[in-house]
C-alpha positions in Angstrom: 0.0 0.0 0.0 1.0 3.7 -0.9 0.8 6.0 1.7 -1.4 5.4 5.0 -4.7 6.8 4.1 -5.9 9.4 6.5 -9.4 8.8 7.0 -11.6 12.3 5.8 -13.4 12.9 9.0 -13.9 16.5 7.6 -17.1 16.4 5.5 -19.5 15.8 8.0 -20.3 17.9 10.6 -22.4 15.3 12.6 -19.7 13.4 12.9 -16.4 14.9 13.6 -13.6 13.3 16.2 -11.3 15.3 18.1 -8.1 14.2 19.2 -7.5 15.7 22.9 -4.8 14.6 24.8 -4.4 10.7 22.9 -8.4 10.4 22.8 -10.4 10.3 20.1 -13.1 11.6 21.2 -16.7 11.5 18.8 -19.5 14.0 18.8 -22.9 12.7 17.2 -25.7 15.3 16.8 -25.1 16.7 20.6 -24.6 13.2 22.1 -21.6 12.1 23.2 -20.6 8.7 21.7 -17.7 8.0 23.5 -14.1 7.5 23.6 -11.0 5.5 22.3 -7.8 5.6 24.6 -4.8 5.7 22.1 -2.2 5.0 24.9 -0.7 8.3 24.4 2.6 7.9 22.9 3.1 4.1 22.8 0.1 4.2 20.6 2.0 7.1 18.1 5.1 5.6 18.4 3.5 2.1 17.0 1.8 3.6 14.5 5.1 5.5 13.1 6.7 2.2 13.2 4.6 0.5 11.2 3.8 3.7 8.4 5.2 3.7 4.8 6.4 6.4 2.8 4.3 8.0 -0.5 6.9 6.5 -2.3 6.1 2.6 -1.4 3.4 0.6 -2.9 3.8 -2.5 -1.3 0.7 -3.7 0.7 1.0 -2.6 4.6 1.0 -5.9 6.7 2.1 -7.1 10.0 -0.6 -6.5 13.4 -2.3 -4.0 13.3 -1.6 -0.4 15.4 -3.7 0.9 18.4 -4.5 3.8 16.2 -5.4 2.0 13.0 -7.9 0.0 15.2 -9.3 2.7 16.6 -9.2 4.5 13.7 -11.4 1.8 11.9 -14.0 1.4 14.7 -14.1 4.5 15.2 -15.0 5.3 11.2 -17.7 3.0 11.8 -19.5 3.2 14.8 -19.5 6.8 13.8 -21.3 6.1 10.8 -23.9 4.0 12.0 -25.1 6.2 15.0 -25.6 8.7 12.5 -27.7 6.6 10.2 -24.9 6.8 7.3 -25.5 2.6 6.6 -23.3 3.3 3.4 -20.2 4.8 4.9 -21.2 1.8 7.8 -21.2 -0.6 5.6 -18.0 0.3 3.5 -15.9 0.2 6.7 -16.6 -3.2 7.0 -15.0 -6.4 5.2 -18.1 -7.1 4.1 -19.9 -4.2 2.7 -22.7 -5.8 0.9 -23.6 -8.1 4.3 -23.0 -5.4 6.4 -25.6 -2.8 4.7 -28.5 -5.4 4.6 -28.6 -5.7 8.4 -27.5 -2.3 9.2 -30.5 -0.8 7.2 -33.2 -3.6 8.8 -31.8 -2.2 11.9 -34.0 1.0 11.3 -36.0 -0.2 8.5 -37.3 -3.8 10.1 -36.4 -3.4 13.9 -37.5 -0.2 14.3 -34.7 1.0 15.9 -33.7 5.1 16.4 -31.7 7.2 18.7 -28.7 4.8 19.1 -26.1 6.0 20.9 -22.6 3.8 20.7 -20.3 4.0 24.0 -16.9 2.0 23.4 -14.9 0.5 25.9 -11.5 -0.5 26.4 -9.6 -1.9 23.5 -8.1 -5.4 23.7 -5.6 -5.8 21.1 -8.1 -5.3 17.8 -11.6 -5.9 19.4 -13.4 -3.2 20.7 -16.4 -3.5 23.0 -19.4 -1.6 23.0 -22.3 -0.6 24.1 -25.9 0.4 22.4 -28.5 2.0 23.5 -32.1 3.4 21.6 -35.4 2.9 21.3 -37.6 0.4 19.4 -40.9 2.2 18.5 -43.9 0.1 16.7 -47.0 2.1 16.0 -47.5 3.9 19.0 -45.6 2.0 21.5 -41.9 2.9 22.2 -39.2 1.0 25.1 -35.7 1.6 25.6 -33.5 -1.0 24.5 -29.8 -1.8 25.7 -27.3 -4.4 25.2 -23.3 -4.8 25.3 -21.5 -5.8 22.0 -18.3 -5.5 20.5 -16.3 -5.7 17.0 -12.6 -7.4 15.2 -10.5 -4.5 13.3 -9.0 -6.6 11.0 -6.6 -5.9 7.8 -7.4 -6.2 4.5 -5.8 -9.3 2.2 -5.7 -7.3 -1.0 -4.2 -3.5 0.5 -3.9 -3.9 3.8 -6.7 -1.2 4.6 -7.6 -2.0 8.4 -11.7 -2.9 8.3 -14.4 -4.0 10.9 -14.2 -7.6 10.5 -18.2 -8.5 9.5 -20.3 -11.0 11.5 -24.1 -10.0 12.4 -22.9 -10.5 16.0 -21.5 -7.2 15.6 -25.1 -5.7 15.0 -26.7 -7.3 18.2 -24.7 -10.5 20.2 -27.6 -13.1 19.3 -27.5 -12.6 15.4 -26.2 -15.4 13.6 -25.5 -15.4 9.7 -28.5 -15.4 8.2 -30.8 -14.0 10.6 -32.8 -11.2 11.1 -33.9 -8.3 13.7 -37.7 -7.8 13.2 -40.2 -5.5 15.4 -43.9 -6.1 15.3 -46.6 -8.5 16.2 -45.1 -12.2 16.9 -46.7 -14.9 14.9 -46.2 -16.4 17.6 -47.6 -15.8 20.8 -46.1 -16.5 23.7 -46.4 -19.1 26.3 -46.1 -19.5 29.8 -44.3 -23.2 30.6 -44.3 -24.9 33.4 -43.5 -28.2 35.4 -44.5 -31.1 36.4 -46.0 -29.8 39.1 -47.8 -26.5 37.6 -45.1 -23.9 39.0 -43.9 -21.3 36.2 -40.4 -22.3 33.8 -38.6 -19.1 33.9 -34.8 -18.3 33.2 -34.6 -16.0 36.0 -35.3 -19.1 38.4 -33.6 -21.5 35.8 -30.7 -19.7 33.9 -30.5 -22.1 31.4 -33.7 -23.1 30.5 -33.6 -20.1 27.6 -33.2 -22.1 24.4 -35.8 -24.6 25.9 -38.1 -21.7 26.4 -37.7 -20.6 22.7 -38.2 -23.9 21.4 -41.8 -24.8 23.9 -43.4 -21.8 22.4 -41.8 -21.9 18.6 -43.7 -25.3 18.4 -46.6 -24.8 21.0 -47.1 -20.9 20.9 -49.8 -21.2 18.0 -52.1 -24.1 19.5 -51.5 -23.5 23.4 -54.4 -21.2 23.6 -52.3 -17.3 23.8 -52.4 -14.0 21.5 -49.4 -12.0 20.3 -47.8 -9.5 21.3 -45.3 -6.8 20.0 -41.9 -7.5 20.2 -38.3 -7.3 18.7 -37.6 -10.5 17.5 -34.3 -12.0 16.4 -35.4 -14.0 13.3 -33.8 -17.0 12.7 -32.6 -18.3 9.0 -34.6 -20.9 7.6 -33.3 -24.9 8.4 -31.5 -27.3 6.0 -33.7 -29.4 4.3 -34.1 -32.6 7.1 -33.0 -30.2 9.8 -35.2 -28.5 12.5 -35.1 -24.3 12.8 -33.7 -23.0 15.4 -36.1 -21.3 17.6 -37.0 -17.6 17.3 -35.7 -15.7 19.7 -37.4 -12.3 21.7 -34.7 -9.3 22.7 -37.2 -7.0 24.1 -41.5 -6.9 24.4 -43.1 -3.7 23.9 -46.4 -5.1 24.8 -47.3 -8.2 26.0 -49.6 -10.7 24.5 -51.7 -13.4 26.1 -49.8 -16.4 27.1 -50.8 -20.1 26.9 -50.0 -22.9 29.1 -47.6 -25.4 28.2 -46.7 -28.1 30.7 -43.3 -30.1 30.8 -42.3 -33.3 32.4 -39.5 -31.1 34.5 -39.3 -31.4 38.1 -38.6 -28.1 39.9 -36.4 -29.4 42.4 -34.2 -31.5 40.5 -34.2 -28.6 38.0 -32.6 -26.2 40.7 -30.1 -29.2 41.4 -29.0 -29.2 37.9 -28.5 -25.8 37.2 -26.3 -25.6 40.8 -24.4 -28.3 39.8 -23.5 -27.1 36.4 -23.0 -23.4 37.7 -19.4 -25.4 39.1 -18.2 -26.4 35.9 -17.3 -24.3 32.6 -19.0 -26.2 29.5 -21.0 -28.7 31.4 -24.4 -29.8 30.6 -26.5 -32.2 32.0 -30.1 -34.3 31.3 -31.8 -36.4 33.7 -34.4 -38.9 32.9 -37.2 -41.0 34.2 -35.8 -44.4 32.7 -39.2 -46.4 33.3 -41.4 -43.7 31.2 -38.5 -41.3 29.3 -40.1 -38.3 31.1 -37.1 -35.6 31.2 -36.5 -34.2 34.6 -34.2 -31.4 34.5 -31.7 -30.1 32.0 -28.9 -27.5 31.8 -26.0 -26.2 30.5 -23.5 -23.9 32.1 -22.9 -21.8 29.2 -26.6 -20.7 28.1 -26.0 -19.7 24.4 -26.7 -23.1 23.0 -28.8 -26.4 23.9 -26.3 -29.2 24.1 -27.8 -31.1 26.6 -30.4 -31.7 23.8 -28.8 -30.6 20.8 -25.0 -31.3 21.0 -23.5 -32.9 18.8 -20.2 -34.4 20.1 -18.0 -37.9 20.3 -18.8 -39.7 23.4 -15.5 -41.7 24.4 -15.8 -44.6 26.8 -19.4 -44.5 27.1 -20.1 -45.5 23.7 -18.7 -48.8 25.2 -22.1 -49.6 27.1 -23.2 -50.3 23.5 -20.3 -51.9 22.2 -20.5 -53.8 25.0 -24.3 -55.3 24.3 -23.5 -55.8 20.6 -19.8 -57.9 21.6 -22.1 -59.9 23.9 -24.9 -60.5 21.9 -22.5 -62.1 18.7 -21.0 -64.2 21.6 -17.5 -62.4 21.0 -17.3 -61.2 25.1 -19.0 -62.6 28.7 -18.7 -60.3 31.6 -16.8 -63.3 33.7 -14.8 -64.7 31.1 -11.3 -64.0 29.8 -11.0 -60.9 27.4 -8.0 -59.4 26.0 -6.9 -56.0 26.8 -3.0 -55.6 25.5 -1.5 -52.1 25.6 -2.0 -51.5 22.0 -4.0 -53.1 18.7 -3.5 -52.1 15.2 -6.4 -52.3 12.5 -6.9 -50.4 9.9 -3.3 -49.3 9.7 -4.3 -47.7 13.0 -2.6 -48.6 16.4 -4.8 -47.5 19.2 -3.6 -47.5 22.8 -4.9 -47.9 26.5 -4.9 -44.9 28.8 -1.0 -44.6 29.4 -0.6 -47.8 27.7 -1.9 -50.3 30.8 -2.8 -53.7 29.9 -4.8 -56.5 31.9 -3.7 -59.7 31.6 -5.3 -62.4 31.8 -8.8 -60.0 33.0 -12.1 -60.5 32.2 -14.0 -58.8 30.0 -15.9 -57.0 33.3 -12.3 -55.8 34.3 -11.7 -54.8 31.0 -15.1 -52.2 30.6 -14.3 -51.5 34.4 -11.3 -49.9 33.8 -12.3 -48.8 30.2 -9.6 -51.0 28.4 -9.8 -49.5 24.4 -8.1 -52.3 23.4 -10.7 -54.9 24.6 -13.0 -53.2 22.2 -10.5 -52.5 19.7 -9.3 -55.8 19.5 -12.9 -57.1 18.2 -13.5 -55.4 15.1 -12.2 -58.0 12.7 -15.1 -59.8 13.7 -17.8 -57.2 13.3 -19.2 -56.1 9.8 -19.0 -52.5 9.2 -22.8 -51.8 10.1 -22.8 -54.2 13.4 -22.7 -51.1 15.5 -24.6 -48.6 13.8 -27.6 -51.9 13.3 -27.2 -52.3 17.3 -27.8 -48.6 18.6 -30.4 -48.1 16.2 -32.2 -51.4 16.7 -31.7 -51.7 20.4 -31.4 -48.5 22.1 -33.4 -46.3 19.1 -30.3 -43.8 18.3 -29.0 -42.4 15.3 -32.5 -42.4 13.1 -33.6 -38.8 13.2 -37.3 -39.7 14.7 -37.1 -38.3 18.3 -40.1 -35.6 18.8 -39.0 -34.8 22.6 -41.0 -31.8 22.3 -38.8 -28.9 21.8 -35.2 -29.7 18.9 -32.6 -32.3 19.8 -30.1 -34.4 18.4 -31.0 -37.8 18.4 -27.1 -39.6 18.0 -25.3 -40.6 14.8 -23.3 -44.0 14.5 -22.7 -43.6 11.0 -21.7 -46.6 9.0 -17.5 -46.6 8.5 -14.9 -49.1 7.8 -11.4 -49.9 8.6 -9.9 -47.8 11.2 -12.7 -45.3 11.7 -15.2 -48.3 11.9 -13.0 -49.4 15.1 -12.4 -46.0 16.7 -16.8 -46.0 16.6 -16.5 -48.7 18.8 -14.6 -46.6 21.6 -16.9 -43.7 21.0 -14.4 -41.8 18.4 -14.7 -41.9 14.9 -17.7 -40.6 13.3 -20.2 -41.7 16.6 -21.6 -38.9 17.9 -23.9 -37.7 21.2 -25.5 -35.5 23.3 -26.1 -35.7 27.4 -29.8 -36.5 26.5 -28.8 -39.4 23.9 -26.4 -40.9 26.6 -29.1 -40.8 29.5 -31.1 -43.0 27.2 -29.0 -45.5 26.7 -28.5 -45.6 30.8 -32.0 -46.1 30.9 -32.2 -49.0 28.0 -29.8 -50.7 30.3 -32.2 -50.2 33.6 -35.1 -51.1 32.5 -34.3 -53.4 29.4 -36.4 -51.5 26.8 -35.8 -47.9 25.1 -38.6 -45.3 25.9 -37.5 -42.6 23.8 -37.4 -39.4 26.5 -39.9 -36.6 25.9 -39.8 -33.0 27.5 -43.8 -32.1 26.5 -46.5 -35.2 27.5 -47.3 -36.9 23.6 -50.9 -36.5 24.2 -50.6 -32.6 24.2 -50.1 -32.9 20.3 -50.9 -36.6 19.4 -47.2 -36.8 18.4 -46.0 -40.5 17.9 -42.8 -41.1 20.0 -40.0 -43.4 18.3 -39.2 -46.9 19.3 -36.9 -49.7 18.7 -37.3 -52.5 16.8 -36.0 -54.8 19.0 -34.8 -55.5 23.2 -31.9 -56.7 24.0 -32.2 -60.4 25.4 -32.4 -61.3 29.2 -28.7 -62.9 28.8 -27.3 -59.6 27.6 -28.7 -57.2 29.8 -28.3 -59.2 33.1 -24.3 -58.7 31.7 -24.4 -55.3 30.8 -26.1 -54.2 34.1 -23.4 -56.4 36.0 -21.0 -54.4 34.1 -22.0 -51.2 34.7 -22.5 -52.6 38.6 -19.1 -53.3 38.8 -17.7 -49.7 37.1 -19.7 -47.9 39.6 -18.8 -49.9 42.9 -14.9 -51.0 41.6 -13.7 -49.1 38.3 -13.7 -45.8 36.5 -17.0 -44.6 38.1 -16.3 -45.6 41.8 -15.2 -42.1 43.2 -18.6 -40.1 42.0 -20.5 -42.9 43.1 -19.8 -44.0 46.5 -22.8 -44.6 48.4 -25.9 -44.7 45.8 -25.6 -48.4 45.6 -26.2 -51.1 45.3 -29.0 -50.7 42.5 -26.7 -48.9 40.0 -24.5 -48.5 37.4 -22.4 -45.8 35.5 -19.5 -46.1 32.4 -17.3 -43.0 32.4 -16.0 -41.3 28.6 -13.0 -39.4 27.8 -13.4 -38.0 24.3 -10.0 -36.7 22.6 -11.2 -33.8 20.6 -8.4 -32.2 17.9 -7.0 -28.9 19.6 -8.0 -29.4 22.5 -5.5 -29.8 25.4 -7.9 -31.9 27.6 -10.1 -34.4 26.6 -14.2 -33.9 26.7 -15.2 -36.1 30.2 -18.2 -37.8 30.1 -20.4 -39.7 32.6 -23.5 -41.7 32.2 -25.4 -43.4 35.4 -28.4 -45.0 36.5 -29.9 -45.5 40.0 -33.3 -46.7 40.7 -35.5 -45.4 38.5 -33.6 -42.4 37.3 -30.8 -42.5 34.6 -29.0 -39.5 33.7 -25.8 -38.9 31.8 -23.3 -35.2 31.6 -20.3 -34.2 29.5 -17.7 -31.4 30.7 -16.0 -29.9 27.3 -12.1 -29.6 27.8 -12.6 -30.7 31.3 -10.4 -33.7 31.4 -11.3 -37.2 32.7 -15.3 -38.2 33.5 -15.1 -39.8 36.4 -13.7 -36.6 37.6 -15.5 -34.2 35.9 -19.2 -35.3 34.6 -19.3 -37.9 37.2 -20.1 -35.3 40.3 -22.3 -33.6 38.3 -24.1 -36.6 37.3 -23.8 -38.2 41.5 -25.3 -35.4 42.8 -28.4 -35.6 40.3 -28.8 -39.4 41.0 -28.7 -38.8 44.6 -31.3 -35.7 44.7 -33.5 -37.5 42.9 -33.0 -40.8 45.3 
């Protein structure tokens, strides 16, 4: 690049900055909009560092200056207080994305008087904060929310630009969606438990996405009548995938709300959300294993559902399964000898133990106990490439997109694979993939020996047909699997987090390896009594220590 453009801040008079003392400070139509701190002369003595001459034309690269950043955001927050959605958008990376939301802002959300305060820089991402008004008809509230925006440099001249994502606009806009103020299509609803008391995410933080999802699917036939509010409008889904629910920023004037009651229990709910409040990225579902009634569900981070919705590799616990389909083709007995060396090749693969231990001469009880890979591993020349995919579908109802819980989930994948992917499936890696809900499930297949496929919202509220499996796992092969789960929860992985809910139990722990992460994704799936219930903890390390508490303390609340 030639010489470092000055940006024209001169032909506006709305909008001119002021540079007092190494601030930029900006002036919009007699309010203030804030300031940027330019760290005095570090901030000058960077950017003279990294300027060019009129004389060079090669493109400017390297990180980018305190002043360049600010200079950027500044060019653009500054525009779009003032309404100026062109010079807005052109600041941006992506000009063409960028105008399209920036002029629904106004156009579709109804949205005036903004007024941008920035906070402190962190290297090129500036927070802010907005605040205006959202007027529909003759109704008008004040609206205010924190968000913040990536200076990033141009590929093609090095020009520094607001990096574009419609997160920028408002935090909950993802690409493709939309701000909208008006009358909802859909009115709202007031949930509540088994029990009759109110669902609220004031009481129960993460109950928000479930909240969305009751009234995007029960708002129109629960009896209630709209109401006026700003909307975040999600994209249209995939073909074969659900839409995400709707999602309300801000009511202006509230409709009339209908009932819709869950299967949730209002103190095991509270349990849930206190015990994933302890752990970053933990979520956790628990179940009613005789009926599939859900209990409670939550997730520590409350942007996403993936209790019900997540989509991840479940380690170790994808054993229980493995486990039922290695007994039921006769290739394993809980009491008799298994292998479980240190290491197994297939597929041009070599898969190891944990710290390379081996067992011999075990069983193939003290083989699941301890979660021996190999013992799995070691078994796929036997299987056909579908054997595991057939047996969670047939047996434990997972992977064949027909769950209607009541609100959108994930219902597992054990996609068909061969060779060395087709034996990482069978400890839970490869292409398998779960959710806390999904694992819960297959706790519960285990208890009570048949899947009942869990539901948030009673089927008679819709007449919606809930899926089953096509077969049960014989008398021989689940009197093993619930000695080996028995035996992990009293003796092996699962011991720790479950001393003293015996003896009418079980658990398998999970450890998922997950590519750049440092620690591995812990999961935890349990059953005691009547209740079954399974967690994961994202980069949290082992499950037995990590999911496993989280699990315990469910089990036992509910005991």
């Amino acid at each position: 690049m030639g010489n470092r453009r000055r940006v024209d801040e001169g032909k506006s008079k709305k909008a001119k900055p002021a540079v007092l003392g190494g601030v930029i400070a900006v002036v919009i139509a007699g309010g203030a909009f804030g300031a940027y701190s330019l760290y005095g002369g570090d901030a000058a003595a960077e950017d003279r560092a990294s300027s060019t001459t009129a004389d060079e034309k090669a493109v400017k690269t390297g990180p980018l200056s305190a002043t360049e950043v600010t200079t950027a955001a500044t060019k653009f927050l500054t525009a779009w207080q003032s309404g100026d959605v062109t010079t807005a958008s052109a600041a941006t990376d992506d000009s063409a994305a960028a105008k399209t939301l920036l002029t629904g802002y106004t156009k579709d959300a109804h949205i005036t008087g903004v007024t941008l305060t920035s906070g402190t820089r962190s290297g090129a991402v500036v927070p802010f904060s907005v605040k205006g008004t959202v007027t529909y008809k003759d109704t008008s509230k004040p609206l205010s929310y924190e968000s913040k925006l990536t200076v990033v440099r141009r590929a093609k001249d090095g020009v520094p630009l607001v990096s574009w994502k419609p997160s920028v606009v408002h935090p909950d806009l993802q690409d493709g969606d939309r701000l909208v103020t008006g009358e909802s299509g859909t009115p709202p609803i007031k949930a509540v438990d088994k029990h009759g008391g109110e669902l609220t995410t004031a009481k129960y933080p993460s109950l928000g996405t479930v909240l969305d999802g009751l009234r995007e699917k029960y708002g129109k036939t629960a009896g209630g009548k709209a109401g006026v509010e700003l909307q975040v409008i999600r994209k249209a889904a995939a073909k074969g995938e659900e839409k995400t629910p709707d999602k309300t920023l801000l009511t202006l004037s509230k409709g009339t709300p209908g009932t819709v009651k869950t299967t949730l229990s209002p103190t095991l709910q509270a349990a849930a959300e206190e015990e994933v409040a302890k752990k970053a990225k933990s979520s956790v579902v628990l179940m009613s294993a005789s009926t599939g009634e859900i209990l409670a569900v939550a997730n520590q981070s409350h942007g996403f559902n993936t209790a019900f919705q997540g989509s991840l590799a479940p380690g170790s616990t994808m054993k229980v399964i493995t486990a039922s389909l290695l007994i039921d083709q006769g290739l394993a007995s809980a009491d008799k000898q298994h292998p479980c060396p240190k290491t197994f090749t297939y597929g041009n693969w070599k898969f190891h133990n944990d710290d390379d231990f081996e067992i011999k001469n075990g069983t193939f009880k003290a083989s699941f106990a301890r979660s021996c890979n190999t013992a799995f591993i070691s078994q796929a020349p036997e299987l056909e490439n579908d054997s595991l995919t057939k047996q969670a579908q047939q047996a434990f109802g997972l992977g064949m997109d027909n769950w209607a819980i009541g609100v959108p989930s994930f219902d597992g994948a054990v996609p068909v694979q061969s060779e060395a992917q087709m034996a990482a499936s069978l400890i839970g890696q490869g292409g398998v993939r779960m959710n806390p809900l999904n694992m819960a499930s297959v706790a519960a297949t285990v208890k009570t020996g048949t899947f009942h496929q869990p539901y948030l919202v009673a089927p008679t509220v819709d007449k919606r047909t809930l899926a089953t499996a096509s077969r049960t796992l014989s008398a021989d092969t689940l009197s093993q699997l619930r000695e080996l789960m028995q035996y992990t929860a009293s003796s092996g992985t699962a011991a720790e987090a479950m001393s003293g809910l015996g003896p009418d139990y079980g658990a398998k722990t999970g450890s998922a390896e997950v590519d750049g992460q440092d620690k591995p994704n812990g999961w935890f799936t349990a059953y005691k009594g009547d209740l079954a219930a399974a967690g994961v903890v994202q980069q949290g390390g082992h499950g037995g220590d990590t999911a496993g508490p989280i699990v315990a303390a469910l089990l036992k609340a509910g005991s």
